[in-house]
FILUM-235518 format. One record per residue (C-alpha): residue number from 1; x, y, z. Coordinates in nm, 4 decimals, always signed. Layout:
N
NUM,X,Y,Z
...
// end
This chain:
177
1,-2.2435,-0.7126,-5.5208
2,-2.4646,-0.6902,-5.1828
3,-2.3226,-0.9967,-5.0568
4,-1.9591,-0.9256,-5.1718
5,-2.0070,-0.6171,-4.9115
6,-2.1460,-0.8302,-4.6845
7,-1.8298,-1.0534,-4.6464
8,-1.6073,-0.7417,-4.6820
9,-1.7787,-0.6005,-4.3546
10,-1.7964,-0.9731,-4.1906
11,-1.4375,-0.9938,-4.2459
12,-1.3532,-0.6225,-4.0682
13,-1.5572,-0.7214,-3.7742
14,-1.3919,-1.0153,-3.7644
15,-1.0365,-0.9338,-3.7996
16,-1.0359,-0.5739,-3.6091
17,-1.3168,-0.6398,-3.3299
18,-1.0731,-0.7889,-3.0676
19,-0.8019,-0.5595,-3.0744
20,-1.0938,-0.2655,-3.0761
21,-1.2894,-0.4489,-2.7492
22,-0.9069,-0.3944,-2.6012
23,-0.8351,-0.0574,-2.6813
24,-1.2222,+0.1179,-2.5645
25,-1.1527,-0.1165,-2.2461
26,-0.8361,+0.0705,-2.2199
27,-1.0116,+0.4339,-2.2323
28,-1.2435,+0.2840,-1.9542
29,-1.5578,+0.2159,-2.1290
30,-1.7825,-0.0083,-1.8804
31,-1.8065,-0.3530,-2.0088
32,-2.2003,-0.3446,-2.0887
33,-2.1138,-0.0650,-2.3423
34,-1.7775,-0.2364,-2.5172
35,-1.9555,-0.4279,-2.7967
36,-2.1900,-0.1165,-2.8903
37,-1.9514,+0.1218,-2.9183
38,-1.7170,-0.1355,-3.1316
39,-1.9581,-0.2021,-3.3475
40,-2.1074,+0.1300,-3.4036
41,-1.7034,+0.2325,-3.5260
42,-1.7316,-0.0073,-3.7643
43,-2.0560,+0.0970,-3.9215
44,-1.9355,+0.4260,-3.9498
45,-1.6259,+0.3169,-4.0968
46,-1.8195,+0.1282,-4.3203
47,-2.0311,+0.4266,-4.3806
48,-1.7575,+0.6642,-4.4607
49,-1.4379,+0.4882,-4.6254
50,-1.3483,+0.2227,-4.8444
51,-1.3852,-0.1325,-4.7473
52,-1.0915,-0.2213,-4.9756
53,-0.8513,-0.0040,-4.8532
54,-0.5095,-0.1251,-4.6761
55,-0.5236,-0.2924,-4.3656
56,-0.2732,-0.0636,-4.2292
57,-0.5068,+0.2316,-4.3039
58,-0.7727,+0.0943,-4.2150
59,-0.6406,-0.0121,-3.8769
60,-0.5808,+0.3636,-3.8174
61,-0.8937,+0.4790,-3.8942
62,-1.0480,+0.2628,-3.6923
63,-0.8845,+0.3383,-3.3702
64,-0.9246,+0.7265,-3.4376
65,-1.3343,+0.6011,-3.5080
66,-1.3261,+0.3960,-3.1920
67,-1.1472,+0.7221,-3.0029
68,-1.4023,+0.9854,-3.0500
69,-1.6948,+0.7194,-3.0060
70,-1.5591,+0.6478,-2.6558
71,-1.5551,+1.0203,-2.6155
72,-1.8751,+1.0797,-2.7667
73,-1.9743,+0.8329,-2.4274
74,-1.8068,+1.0070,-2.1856
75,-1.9712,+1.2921,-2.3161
76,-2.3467,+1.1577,-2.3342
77,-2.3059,+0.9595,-2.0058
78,-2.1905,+1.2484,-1.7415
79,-1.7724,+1.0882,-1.7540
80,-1.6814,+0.8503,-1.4786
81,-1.4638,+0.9988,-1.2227
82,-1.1830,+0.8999,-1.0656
83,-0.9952,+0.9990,-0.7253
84,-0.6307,+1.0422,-0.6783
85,-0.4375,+1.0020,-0.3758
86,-0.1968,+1.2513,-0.4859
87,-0.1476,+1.5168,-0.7673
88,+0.2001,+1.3695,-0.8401
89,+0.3097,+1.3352,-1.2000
90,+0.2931,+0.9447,-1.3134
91,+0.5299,+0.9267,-1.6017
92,+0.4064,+0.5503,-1.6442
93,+0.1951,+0.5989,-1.9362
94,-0.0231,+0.2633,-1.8550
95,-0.0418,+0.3527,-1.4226
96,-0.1842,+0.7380,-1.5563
97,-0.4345,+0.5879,-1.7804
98,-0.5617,+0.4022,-1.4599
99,-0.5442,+0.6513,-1.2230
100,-0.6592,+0.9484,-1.4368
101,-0.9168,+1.1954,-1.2951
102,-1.1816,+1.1687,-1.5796
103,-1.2098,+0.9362,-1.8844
104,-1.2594,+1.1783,-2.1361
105,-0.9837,+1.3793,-1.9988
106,-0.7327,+1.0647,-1.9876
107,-0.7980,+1.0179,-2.3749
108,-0.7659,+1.3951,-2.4411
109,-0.4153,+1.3830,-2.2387
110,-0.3085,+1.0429,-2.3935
111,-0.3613,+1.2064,-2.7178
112,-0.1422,+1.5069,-2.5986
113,+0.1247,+1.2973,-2.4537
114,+0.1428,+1.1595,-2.7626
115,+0.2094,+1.4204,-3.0188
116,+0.4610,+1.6223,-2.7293
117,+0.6421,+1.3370,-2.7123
118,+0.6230,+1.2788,-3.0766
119,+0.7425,+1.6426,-3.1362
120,+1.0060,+1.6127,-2.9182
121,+1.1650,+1.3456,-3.0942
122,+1.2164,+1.5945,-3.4107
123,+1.4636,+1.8096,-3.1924
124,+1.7842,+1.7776,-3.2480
125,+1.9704,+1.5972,-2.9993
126,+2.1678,+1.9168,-2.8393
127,+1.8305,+2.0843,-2.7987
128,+1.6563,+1.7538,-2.6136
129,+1.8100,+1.7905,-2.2835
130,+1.8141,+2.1629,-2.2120
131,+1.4098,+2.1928,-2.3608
132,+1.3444,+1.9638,-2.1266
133,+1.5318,+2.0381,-1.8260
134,+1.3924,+2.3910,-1.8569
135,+1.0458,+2.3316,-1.9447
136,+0.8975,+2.0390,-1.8013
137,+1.1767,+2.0331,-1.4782
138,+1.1634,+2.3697,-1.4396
139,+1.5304,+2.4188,-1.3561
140,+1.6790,+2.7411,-1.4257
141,+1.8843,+2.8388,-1.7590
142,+2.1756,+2.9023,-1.6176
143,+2.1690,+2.5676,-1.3459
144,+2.1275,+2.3395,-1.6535
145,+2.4397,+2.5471,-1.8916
146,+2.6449,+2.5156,-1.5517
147,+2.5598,+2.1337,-1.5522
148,+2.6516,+2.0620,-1.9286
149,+2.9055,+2.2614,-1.9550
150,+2.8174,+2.5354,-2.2339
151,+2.7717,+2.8796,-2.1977
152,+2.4441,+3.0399,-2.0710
153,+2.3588,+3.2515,-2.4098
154,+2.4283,+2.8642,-2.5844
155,+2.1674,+2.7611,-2.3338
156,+1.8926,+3.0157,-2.3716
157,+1.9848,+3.0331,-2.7402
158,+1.9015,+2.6050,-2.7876
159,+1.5625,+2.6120,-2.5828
160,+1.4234,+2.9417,-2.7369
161,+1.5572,+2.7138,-3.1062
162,+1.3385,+2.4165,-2.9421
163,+1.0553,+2.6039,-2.8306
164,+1.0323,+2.7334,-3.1275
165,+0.9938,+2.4360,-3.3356
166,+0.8193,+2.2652,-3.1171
167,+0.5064,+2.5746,-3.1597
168,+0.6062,+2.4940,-3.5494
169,+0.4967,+2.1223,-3.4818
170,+0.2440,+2.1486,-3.2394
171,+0.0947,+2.4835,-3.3433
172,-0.1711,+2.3439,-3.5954
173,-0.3358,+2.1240,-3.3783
174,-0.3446,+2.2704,-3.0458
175,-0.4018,+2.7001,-3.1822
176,-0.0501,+2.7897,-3.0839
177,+0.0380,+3.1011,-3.2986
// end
């Protein structure tokens, strides 16, 4: 039985270590501290879960294991810090992970990025463009029903919808009530 676990874990190490080693190098993990922090996520997923479970599972557990271990080191070892030339917006998700002003705070915001994004994709399409116009540009209700052609009640009436749903979605996990 022992060494039917053994080969179990051998054969997670062996299949998932690379593509870990590449993701904590992406959160900015120091090279010295790569192979620790890969193999301490898969003792604890070895400690916690199923070795037998699906692959596709497994790979998701994983990378949330690997996640909060690199924050757990950005935690314990004071964060690296980063300078910016500017305090401009980089919508190139790979160029902001690079540039970020902390670590910890560049997997916090991936994470956010994420699951905004992710929420807006459940709008419906009518909603998309006004929500977004008037949220994240900033451009006035009545500008953006002028440029699409609707009405400015029709405007007000699809963001209020999105923002709505979009408290519904992201409510739980962020505290929004």
């Amino acid at each position: 039985m022992r060494q039917e676990i053994n080969e179990l874990l051998e054969k997670i190490y062996n299949q998932y270590q690379k593509p870990l080693r590449v993701l904590v190098r992406s959160y900015g993990v120091p090279s010295k501290d790569v192979e620790d922090i890969v193999q301490e996520t898969i003792i604890s997923y070895y400690q916690h879960y199923p070795l037998d479970w699906p692959p596709k599972l497994m790979k998701t557990l994983l990378g949330i294991i690997l996640r909060n271990k690199s924050v757990d080191y950005f935690r314990k070892n004071n964060r690296e810090w980063l300078i910016l030339d500017s305090d401009e917006f980089i919508e190139d998700e790979e160029l902001a992970v690079r540039y970020g002003k902390d670590m910890l705070e560049q997997i916090i915001n991936k994470e956010l990025y994420v699951d905004v994004e992710n929420a807006f994709a459940q709008l419906k399409e009518e909603m998309k463009i006004p929500t977004k116009l008037h949220l994240i540009d900033g451009i006035q209700e009545k500008v953006i029903a002028e440029m699409m052609g609707i009405s400015a009640v029709a405007c007000r009436a699809r963001v209020s919808r999105a923002r709505k749903l979009l408290k519904k979605i992201l409510g739980p996990k962020y505290g929004l009530q």
